[in-house]
C-alpha positions in Angstrom: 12.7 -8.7 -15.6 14.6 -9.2 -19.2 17.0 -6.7 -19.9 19.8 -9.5 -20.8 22.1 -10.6 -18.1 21.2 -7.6 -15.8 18.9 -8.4 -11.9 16.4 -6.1 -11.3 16.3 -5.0 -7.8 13.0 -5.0 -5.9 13.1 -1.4 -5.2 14.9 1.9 -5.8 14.3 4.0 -2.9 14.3 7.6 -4.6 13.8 9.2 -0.6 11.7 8.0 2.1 8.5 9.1 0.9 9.1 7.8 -2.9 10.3 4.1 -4.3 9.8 1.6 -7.3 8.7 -0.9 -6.9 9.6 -4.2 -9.5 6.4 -4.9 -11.2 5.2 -8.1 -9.5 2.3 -9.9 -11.7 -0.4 -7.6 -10.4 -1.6 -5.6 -13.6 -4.8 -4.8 -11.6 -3.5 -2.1 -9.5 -3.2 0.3 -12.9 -6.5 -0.3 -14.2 -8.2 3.0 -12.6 -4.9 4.9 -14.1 -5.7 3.7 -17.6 -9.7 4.8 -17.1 -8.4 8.4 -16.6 -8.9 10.5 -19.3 -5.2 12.2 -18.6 -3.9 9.2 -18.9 -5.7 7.9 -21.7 -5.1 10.8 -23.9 -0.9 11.2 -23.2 -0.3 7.7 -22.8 -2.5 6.1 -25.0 -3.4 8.7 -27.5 -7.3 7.8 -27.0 -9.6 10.9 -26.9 -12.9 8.9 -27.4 -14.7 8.8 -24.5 -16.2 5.6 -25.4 -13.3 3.7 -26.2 -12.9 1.5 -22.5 -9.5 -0.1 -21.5 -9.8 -3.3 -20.0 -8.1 -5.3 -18.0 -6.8 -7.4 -20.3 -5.7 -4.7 -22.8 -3.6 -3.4 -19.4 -2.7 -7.2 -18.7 -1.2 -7.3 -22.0 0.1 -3.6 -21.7 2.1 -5.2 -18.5 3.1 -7.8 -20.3 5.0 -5.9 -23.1 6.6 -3.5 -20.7 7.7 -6.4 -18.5 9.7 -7.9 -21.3 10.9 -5.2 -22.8 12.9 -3.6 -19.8 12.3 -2.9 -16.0 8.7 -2.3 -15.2 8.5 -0.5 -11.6 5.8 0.4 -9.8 6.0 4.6 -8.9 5.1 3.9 -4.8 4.7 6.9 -2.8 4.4 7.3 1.1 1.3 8.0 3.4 0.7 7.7 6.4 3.4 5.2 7.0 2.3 3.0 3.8 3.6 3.1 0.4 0.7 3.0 -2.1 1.1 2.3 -6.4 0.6 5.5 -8.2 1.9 5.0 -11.4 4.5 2.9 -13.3 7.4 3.3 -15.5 9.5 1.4 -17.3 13.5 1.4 -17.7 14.4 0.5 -21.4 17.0 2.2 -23.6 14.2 3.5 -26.0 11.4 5.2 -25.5 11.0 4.3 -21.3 7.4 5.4 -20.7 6.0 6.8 -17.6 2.9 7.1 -15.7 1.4 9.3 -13.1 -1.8 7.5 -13.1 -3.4 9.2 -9.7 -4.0 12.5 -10.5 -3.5 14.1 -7.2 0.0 13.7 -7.7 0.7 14.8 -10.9 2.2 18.7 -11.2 4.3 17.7 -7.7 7.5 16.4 -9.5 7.6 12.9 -8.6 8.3 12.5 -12.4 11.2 14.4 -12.5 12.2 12.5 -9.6 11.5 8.9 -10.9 13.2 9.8 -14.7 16.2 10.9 -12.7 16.3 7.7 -10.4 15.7 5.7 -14.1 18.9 7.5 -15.0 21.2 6.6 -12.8 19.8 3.3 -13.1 20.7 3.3 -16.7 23.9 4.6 -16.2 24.5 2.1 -13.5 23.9 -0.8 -15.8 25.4 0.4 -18.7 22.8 2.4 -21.3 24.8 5.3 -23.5 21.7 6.6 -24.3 18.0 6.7 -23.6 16.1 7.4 -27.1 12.7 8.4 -28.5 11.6 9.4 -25.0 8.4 11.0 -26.9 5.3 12.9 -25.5 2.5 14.8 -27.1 3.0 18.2 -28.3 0.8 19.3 -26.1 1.6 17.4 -23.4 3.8 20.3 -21.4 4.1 18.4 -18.5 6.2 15.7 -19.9 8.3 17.8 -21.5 9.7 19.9 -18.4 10.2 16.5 -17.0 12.2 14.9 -19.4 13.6 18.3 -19.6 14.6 18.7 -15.7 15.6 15.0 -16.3 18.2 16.0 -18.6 16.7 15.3 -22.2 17.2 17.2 -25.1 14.3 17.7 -27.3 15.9 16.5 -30.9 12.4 16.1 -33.0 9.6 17.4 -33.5 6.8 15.7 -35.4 4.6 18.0 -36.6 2.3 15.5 -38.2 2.3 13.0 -35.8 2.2 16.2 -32.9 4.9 14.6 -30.8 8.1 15.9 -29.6 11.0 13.3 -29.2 13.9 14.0 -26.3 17.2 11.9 -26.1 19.2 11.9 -23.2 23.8 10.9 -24.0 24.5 8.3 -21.2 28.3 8.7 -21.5 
């Protein structure tokens, strides 16, 4: 929705088996993403077992995203059907991104989404996407913003995150 002055298209077909989707009002379809402890851990930052995300923590999680950029839905194909399997959100700093069904995580449909946020950037206007951060230890993140075309330019040692940039112009 609000990035100022700009429509967000319904979809960006990345291929024929892999689209966003524009975030619709329907929070509901992430709450088993935000239950996973993969998720939980490199999104969130929560390692306690016993700390449980609702959904309105993910309602209001939606909420934020919503306004702060474009908030897709990560749809793949199967069996002739595109299913929600994540989300991401287009915003000049810090665009986070979610595989939230772990069967497909590892297959580079991040790399592929990051690259199609890219060009969307580029389309509408971004010089330069910011404080894409990750968890040190989150390795898969890295090669993506990596293959995506970011350049790691911090690393916080204390706060055990590294922060990529990626020059629009």
């Amino acid at each position: 929705m609000p990035l100022a002055n700009i429509t967000q298209p319904a979809l960006i077909n990345i291929s024929d088996d892999l689209r966003l989707r524009a975030y619709d009002g329907n929070f509901s379809i992430a709450f088993s993403w935000y239950q996973d402890d993969v998720v939980r851990k490199f999104s969130e930052g929560i390692t306690e077992p016993t700390i449980h995300l609702g959904l309105s923590w993910i309602e209001k999680k939606f909420s934020a995203l919503h306004h702060s950029g474009e908030l897709y839905f990560i749809e793949v194909c199967e069996n002739g059907t595109f299913i929600a399997i994540g989300d991401v959100t287009l915003q000049e700093n810090n665009p986070p991104i979610e595989i939230g069904v772990a069967q497909y995580r590892g297959r580079g449909i991040g790399t592929r989404v990051m690259k199609a946020l890219v060009n969307r950037a580029k389309e509408i206007g971004f010089k330069k996407i910011y404080n894409a951060g990750c968890y040190e230890d989150n390795y898969a993140s890295q090669r993506m913003l990596e293959n995506a075309g970011f350049i790691l330019v911090n690393h916080d040692k204390e706060k055990q995150r590294k922060v990529f940039e990626l020059e629009l112009i």
